[in-house]
N, C-alpha and C positions, 0 to 999 in steps of 0.2 A: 594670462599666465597662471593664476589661480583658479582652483576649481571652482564649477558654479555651485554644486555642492557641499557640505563639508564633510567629514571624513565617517565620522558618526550616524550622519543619514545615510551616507551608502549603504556601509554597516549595517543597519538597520534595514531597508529595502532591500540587502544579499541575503540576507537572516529570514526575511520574510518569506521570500517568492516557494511556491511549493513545488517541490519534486519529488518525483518516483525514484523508486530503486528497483532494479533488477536481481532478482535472487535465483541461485538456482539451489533446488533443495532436493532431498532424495525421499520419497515415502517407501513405507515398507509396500508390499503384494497386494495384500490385502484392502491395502488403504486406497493403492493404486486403483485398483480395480472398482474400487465401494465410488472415488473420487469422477471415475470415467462413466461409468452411471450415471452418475449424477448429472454431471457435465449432458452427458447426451440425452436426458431424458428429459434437460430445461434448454436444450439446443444452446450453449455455451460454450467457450472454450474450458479448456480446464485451470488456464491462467485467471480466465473472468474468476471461475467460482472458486479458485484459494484465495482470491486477494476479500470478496465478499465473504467466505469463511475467517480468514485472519484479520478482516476487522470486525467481523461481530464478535469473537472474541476476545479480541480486546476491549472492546466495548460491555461485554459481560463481564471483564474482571476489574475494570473501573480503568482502565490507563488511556483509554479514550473516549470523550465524551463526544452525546450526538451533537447533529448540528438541524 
């Protein structure tokens, strides 16, 4: 009848687990274009190389630390 858990570790193991978010974002033309290069000239998708661009800079402006 009682959890084998209590309420607080769940809490704690829902809080933990990691997820992804899906974004959809708009670049300007230029960016587009600079971004798509890129992409294809390290054979990437262009999903791969923003999410590797938007954490090294967060990583450059201290909000996320390496691991």
């Amino acid at each position: 009848m009682f959890p084998e858990k209590s309420i607080q570790t769940i809490k704690e193991e829902a809080l933990a687990k990691q997820t992804g978010v899906a974004v959809k974002v708009y670049f300007a033309p230029r960016i587009a274009r600079a971004l798509n290069q890129a992409a294809d000239e390290r054979n990437m998708s262009e999903e791969e190389l923003v999410s590797i661009a938007v954490e090294e800079w967060l990583v450059l402006k201290g909000y996320l630390k390496t691991v």
